[in-house]
N, C-alpha and C positions, 0 to 999 in steps of 0.2 A: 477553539477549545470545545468539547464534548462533556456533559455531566455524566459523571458514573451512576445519576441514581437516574435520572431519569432517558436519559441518551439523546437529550435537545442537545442544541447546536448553542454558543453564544455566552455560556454560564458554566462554574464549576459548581461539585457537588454543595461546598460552601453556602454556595448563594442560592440553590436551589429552589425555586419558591413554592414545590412540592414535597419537599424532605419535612419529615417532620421535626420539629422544632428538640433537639439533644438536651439534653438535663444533666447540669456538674452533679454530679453524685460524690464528689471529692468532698476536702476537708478546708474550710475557710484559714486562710492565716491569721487572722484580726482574731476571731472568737474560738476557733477549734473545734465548730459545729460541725456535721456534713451538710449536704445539700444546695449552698450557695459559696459564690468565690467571693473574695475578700476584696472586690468593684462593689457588691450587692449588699454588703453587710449592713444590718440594722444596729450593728454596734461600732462602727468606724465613724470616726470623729470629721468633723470640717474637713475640707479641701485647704492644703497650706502649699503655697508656693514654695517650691524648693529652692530658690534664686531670691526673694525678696522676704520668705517666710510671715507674708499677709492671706490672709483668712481669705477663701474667695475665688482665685487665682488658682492655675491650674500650670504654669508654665515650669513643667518640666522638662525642655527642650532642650538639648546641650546649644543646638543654634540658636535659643532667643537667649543666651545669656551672652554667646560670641556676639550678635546683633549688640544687645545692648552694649557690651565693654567695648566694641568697636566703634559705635557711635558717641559713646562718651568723650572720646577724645577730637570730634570734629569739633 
């Protein structure tokens, strides 16, 4: 693979470590500010598990919930 910005061999434009770094200029979902995405937000609340809905937890996997109900029953 070939970067389109800088034409090395090895990396996409993506990961470029010459690109300069892109700026959301969008509109957050959480606050409805521009400038930041709704990962970044200084007003979104804790991390809640969508599977055990504990503060903390980040397992929103459809496979760690398959993991877990399949292991419950060994």
């Amino acid at each position: 693979m070939k970067c389109r910005h800088c034409d090395q061999e090895g990396h996409v434009i993506r990961d470029c470590p010459t690109a300069p770094p892109r700026e959301f200029t969008g509109e957050c979902r959480i606050c409805n500010k521009e400038g930041h995405m709704a990962k970044d937000c200084p007003e979104k609340g804790p991390s809640v598990c969508r599977n055990c809905q504990e503060e903390g937890e980040k397992s929103s996997n459809q496979y760690d919930l398959i993991y877990q109900t399949t292991n419950a029953f060994v």
